[in-house]
C-alpha positions, 0 to 999 in steps of 0.5 A: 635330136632323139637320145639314140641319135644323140648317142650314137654321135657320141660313140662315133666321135669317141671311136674317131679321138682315140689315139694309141702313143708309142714312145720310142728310146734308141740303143744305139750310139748318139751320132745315128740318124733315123726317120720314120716311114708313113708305111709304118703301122700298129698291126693288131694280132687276130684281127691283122687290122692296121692302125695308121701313123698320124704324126711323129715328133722329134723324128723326120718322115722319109727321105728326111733324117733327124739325128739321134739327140738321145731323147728318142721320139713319139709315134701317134697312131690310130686308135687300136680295135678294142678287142685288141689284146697284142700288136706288133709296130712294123715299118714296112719298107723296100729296104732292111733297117725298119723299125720292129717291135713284136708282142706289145701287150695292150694297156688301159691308157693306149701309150707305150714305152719301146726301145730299139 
């Protein structure tokens, strides 16, 4: 294998193992139940790209409910473009109530805090 070869598989699979983490904290009371929606994306400002939901823990997928045992959940997405500087976490669903974060600023390590 030549060394432009040998780099550019590198590179793909670098592109293909990054992950953005967003760590997710509820402000309502402990008796509330969520679940996550697989329509739920990372939407990159100035590009409109979406990033993907892989998997959750610690919250079921819709129609499933998990309650709220005040340890919040963790939402693992695709990994963001790397001239992303901002996105917003939408839940896109046929009804009111999805989860919303505006303005994220990106970081060096891709893992974000959020409170709803």
């Amino acid at each position: 294998m030549s060394q432009t070869a040998e780099l550019t598989e590198v590179k793909t699979l670098e592109s293909e193992e990054r992950q953005t983490i967003v760590h997710c904290t509820s402000n309502s009371d402990d008796s509330a139940a969520y679940r996550i929606w697989p329509s739920t994306y990372l939407i990159e400002h100035g590009s409109d790209r979406r990033a993907k939901l892989l998997t959750a823990y610690n919250i079921s997928f819709a129609p499933q409910w998990t309650l709220n045992d005040g340890r919040g959940f963790t939402l693992i997405f695709e990994g963001l473009s790397k001239k992303c500087k901002s996105f917003d976490l939408m839940e896109i669903i046929p009804q009111a109530g999805g989860f919303e974060q505006f303005n994220i600023p990106r970081n060096n390590t891709d893992v974000y805090q959020v409170s709803f």
